[in-house]
ZAPA-524241 format. One record per residue: y, z, x of N, C-alpha, C in turn; residue in one letter. Coordinates in steps of 0.02 Angstrom, whole numbers, padded with zeros to 5 digits, always signed. Each point is the difference from the previous one (the first is absolute). Layout:
<sites>
YZXYZXYZXa;...
</sites>
This chain:
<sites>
+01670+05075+06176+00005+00044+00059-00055+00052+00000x;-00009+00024-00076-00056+00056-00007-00073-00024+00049x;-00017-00066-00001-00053-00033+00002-00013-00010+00049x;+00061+00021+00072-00031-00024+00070-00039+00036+00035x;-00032-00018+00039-00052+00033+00043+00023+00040+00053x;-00053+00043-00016+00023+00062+00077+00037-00039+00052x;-00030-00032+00035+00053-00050+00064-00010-00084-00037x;+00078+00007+00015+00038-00055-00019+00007-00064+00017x;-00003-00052-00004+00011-00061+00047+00045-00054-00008x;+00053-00004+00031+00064-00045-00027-00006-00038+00052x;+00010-00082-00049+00004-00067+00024+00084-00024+00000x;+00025+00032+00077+00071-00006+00016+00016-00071-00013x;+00052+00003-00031+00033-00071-00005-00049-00037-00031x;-00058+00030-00027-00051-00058-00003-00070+00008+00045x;+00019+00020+00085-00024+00013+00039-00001-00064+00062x;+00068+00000+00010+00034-00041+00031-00035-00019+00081x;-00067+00019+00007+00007-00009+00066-00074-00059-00050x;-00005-00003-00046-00070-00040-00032+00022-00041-00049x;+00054-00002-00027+00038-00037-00057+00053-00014-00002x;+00058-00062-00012+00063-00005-00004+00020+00058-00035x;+00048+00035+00054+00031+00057-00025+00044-00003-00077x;+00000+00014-00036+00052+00015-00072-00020-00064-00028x;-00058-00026-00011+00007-00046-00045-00055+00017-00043x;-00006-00059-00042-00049+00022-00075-00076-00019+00039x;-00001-00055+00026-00071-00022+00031+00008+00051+00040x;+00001+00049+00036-00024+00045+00033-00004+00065-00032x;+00035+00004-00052+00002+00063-00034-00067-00007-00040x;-00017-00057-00034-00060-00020-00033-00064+00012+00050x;+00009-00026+00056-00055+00002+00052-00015+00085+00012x;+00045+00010-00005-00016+00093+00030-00035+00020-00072x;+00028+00017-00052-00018-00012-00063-00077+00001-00022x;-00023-00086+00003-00068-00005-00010-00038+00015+00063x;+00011+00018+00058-00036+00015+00045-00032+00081-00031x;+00056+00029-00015-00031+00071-00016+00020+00046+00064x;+00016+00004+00051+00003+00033+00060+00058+00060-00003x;+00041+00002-00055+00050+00021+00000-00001+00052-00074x;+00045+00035-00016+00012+00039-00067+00068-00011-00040x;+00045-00027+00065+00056-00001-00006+00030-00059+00034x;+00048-00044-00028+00033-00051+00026+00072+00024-00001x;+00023-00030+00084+00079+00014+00025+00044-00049-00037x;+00050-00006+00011+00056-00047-00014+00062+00018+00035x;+00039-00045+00001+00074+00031+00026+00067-00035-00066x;+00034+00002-00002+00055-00021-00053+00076+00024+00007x;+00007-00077-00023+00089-00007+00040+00025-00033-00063x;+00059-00005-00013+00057-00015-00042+00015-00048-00005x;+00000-00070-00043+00047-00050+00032+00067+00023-00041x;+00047-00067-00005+00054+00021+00004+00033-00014-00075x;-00043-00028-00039-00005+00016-00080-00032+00058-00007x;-00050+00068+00024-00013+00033-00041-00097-00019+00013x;-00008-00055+00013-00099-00003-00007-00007+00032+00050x;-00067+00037+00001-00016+00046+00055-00078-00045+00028x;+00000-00011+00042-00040-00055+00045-00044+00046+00045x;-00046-00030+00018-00060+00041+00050+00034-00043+00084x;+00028+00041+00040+00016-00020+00069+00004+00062+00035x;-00019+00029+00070-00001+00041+00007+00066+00007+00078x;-00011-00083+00032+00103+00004+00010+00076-00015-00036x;+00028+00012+00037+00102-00006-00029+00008-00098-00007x;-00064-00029+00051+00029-00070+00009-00086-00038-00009x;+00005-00038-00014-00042-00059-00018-00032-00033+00070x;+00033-00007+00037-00007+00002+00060-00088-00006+00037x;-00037+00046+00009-00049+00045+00035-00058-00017-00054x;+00004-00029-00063-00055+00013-00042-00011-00098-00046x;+00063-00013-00002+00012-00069-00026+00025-00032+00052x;-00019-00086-00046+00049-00055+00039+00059+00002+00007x;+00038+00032-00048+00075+00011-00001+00043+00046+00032x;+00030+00010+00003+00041+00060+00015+00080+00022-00013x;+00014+00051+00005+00051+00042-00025-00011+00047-00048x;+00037+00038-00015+00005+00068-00032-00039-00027-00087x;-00054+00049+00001-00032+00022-00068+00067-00006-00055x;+00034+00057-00002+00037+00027-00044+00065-00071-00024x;+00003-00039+00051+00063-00051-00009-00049-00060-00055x;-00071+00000-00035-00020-00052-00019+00010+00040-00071x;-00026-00055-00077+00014+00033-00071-00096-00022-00009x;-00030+00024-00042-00060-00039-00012-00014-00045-00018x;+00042-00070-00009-00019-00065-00001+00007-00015+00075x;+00022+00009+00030+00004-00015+00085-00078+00034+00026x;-00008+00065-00008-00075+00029+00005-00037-00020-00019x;-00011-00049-00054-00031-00041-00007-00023-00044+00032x;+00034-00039+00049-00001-00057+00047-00023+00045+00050x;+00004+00072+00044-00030+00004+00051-00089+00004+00012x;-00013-00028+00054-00080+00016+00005+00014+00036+00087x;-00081+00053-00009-00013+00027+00034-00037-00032+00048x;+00014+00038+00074-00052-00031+00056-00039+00015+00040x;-00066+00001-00035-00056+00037+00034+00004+00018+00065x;-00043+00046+00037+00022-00002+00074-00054-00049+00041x;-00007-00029+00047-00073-00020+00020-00049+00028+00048x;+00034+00077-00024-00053+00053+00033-00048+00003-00040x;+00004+00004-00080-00021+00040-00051-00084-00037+00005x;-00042+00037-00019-00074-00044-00016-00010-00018-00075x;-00037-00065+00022+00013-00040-00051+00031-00071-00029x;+00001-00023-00057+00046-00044-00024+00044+00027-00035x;+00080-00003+00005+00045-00002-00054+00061-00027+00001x;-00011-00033-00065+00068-00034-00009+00075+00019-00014x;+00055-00037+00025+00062+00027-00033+00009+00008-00068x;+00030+00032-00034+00004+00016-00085+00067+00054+00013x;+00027-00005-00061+00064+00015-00033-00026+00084+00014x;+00066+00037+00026-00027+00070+00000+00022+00035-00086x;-00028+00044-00023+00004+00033-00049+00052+00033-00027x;+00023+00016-00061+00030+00050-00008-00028+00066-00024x;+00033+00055-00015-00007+00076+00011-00048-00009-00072x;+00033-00019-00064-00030-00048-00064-00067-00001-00001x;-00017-00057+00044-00060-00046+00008-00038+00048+00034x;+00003+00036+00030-00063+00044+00054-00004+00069-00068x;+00049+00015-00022-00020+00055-00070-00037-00050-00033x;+00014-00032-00018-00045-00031-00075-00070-00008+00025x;+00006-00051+00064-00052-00012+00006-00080+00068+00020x;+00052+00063+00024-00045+00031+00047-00017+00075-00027x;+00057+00003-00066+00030+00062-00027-00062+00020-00049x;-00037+00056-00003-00035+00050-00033-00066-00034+00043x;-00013-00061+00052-00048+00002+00010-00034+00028+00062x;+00054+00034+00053+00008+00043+00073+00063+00017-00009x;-00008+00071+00036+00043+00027+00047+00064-00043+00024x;+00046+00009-00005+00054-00056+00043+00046+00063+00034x;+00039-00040+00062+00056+00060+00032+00039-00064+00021x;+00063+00038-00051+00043-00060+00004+00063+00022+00074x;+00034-00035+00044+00038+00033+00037+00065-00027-00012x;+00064+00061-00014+00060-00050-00037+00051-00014+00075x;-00006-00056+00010+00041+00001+00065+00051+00006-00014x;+00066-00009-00045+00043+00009-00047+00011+00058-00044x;+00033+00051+00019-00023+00056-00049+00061-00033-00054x;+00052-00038-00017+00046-00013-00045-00049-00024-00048x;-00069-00007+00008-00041-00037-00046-00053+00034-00048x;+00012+00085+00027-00047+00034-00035-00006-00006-00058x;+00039+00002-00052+00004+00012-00068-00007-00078-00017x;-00011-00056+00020-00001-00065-00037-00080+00017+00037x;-00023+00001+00039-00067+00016+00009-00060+00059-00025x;+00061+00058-00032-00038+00031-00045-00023-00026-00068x;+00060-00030-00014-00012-00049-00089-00067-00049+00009x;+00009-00049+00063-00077-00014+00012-00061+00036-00008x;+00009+00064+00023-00067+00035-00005-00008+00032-00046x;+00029+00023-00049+00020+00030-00056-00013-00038-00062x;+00029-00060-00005-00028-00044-00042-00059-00047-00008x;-00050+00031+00053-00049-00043+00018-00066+00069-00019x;+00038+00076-00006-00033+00038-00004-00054+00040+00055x;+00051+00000+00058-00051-00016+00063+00018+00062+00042x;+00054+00037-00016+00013+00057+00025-00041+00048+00034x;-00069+00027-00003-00039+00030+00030-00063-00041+00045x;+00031-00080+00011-00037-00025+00040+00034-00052+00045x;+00070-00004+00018+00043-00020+00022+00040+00046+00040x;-00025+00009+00086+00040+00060+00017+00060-00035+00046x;+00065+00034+00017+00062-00037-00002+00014+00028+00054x;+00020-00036+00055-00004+00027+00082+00081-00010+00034x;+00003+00061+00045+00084-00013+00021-00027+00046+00080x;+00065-00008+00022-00008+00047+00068+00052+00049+00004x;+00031-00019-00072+00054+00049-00003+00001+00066-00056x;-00007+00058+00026-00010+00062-00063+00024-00005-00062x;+00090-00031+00004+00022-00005-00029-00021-00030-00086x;-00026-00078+00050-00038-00055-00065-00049+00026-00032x;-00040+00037+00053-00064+00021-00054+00017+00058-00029x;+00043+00032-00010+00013+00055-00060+00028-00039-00036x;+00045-00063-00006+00013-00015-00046-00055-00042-00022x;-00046-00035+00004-00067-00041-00017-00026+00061-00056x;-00026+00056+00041-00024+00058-00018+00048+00011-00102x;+00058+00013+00020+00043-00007-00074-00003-00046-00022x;-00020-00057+00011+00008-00067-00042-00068-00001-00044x;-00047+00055+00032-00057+00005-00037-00064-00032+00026x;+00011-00019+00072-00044-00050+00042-00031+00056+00068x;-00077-00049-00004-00015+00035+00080+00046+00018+00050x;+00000+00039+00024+00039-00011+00076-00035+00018+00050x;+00012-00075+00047-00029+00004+00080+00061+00011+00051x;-00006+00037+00032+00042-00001+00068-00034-00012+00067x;+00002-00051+00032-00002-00018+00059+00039+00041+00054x;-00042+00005+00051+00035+00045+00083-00034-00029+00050x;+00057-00026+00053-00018-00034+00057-00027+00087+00054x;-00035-00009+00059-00017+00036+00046+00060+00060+00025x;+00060-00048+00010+00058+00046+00039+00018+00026-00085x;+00010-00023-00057+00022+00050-00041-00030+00049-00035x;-00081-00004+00023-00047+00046-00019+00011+00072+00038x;+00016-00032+00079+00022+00092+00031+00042+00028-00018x;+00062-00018-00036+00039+00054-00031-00009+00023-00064x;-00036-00050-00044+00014+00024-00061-00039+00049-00029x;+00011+00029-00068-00043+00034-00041-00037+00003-00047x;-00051-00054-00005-00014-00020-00072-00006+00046-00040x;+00006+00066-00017-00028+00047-00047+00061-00020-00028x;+00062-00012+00021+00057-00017-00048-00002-00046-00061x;-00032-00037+00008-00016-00071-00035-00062+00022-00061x;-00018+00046+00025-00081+00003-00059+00015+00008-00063x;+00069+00005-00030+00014+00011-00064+00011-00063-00032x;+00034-00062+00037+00003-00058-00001-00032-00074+00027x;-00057+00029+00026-00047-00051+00054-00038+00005-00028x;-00067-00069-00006-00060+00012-00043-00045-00039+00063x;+00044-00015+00061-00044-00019+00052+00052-00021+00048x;-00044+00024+00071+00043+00015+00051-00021-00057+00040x;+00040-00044+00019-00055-00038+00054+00059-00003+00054x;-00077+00021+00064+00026+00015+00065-00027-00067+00035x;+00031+00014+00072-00006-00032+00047-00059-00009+00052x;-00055-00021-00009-00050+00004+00041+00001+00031+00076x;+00060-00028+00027-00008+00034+00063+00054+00049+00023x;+00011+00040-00058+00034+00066+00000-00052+00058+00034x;+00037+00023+00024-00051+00059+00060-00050+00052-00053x;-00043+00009+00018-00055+00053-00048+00026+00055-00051x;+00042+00033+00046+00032+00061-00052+00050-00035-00049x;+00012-00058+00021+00077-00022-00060-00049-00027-00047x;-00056-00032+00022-00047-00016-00062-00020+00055-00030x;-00039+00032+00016-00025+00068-00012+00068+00045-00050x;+00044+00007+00013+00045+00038-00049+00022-00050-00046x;-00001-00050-00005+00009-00053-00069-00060+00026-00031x;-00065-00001+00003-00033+00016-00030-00015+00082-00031x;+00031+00047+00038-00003+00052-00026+00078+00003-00050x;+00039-00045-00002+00065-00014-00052-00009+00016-00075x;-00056-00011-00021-00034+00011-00063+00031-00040-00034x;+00017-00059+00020+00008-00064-00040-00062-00025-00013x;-00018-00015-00047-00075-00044-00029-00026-00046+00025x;+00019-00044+00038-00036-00032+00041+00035-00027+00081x;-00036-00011+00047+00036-00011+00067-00024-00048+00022x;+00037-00079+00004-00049-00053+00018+00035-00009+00063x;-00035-00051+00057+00019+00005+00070+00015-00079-00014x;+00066-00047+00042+00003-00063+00007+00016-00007+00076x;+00012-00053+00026-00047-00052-00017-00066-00022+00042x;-00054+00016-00038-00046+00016+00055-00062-00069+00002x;+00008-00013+00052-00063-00068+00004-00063+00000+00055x;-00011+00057+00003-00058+00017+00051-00058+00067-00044x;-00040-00006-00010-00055+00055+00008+00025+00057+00028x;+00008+00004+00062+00030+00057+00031+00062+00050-00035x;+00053-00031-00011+00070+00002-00036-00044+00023-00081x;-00043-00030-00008+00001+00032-00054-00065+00052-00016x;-00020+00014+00044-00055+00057+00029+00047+00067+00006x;+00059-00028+00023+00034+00070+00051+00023+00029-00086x;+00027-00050-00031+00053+00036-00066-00041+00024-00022x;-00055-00026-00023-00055+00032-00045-00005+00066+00013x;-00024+00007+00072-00009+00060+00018+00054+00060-00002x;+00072-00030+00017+00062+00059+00019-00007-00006-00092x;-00016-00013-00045-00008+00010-00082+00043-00051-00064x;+00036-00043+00040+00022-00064-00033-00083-00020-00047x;+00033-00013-00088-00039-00009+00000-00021-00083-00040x;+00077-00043+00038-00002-00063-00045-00003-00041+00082x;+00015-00073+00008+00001-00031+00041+00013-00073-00021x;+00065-00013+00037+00049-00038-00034-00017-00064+00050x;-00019-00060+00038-00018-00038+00016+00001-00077+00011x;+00020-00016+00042+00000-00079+00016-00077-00030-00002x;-00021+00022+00004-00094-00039+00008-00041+00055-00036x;-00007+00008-00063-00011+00018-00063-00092-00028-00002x;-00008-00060+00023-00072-00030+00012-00042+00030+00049x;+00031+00005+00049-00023+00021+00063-00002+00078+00026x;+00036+00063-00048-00028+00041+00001-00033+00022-00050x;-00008-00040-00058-00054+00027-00046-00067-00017+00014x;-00017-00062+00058-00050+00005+00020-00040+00047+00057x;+00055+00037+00062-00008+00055+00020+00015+00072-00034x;+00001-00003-00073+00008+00050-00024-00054+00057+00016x;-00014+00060+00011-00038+00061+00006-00025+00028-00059x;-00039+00027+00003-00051+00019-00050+00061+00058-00056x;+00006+00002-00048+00034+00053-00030+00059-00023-00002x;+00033-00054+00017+00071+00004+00006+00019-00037-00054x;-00025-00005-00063+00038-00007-00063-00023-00089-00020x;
</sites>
């Protein structure tokens, strides 16, 4: 974490609008491209206990299969494959999606990762992951709920909290700065709700989900100073002089 650069660059999901979202061939692709500092993930439960990279409740929207994540054990997860979209550019093939496991081992002390627990019943079997892999200050652990990330925060792990636009106008982040190690807002939250996240004096303020130059011109400027991203390629090539 010590090691990231003034502005930040996260390859959402991978950077799902350029790579099969949550899988290893796209997590790899963002990876050796270099465009990024930080790789997303999302993670769900099955129903033994393995914690799997999916970022919906159902199988549905991303695989051939479908029905509920949580109703399979990991020999059944085994058998699912993922299904590219045929928007994405490029070639890619279907392949077995990952588990929570396989993306630490493979990815762990060598970037940044932000893991998102869609499941908070899963925190503590997902802290032992990060914990026993020794990865704690480079594994940050994402919720939308205050609640989870103080407890992440006690478990001895990063904590990210996520805020959509409408829950940015009421809230207070200065509340959180004792337990938040990064705030990530909503790109198209109005100026001042950005603007007072950043005066929160939480340590860092990254903006999601942003896939335009513009979107990520504006955060830069209101003082966000990470940028969380679906096309991770495509704004590091309009990147601006100074911006990390």
């Amino acid at each position: 974490m010590a090691a990231l650069p003034r502005v930040t660059y996260v390859a959402h999901r991978g950077g799902a609008r350029e790579v099969p979202e949550n899988s290893m061939s796209g997590l790899m692709a963002a990876y050796a491209r270099g465009t990024a500092q930080v790789l997303d993930f999302d993670t769900r439960m099955l129903r033994d206990g393995t914690l799997v990279v999916m970022h919906d409740p159902t199988l549905n929207r991303t695989t051939f299969a479908g029905g509920a994540v949580r109703g399979l054990n990991v020999r059944e997860w085994q058998g699912m494959r993922l299904r590219p979209r045929a928007s994405l550019p490029g070639s890619w093939r279907s392949e077995r999606p990952p588990t929570v496991a396989e993306v630490l081992d493979r990815f762990g002390g060598r970037i940044v990762l932000m893991v998102e627990a869609k499941d908070p019943r899963s925190l503590e079997r997902l802290a032992g992951l990060i914990r026993s892999r020794g990865l704690t200050r480079s594994v940050f652990v994402n919720s939308n709920d205050p609640a989870v990330a103080r407890h992440a925060h006690r478990l001895g792990l990063l904590a990210q909290l996520w805020r959509s636009a409408e829950q940015l106008r009421r809230d207070r982040p200065e509340r959180w700065r004792p337990f938040v190690d990064l705030l990530d807002v909503d790109v198209n939250a109005r100026d001042a709700d950005l603007a007072r996240a950043v005066r929160s004096g939480i340590p860092r303020v990254w903006a999601h989900t942003v896939v335009t130059p513009r979107q990520r011109d504006r955060a830069l400027a209101l003082g966000c100073d990470g940028v969380i991203t679906d096309t991770p390629g495509r704004l590091a090539r309009g990147r601006g002089p100074g911006r990390g």
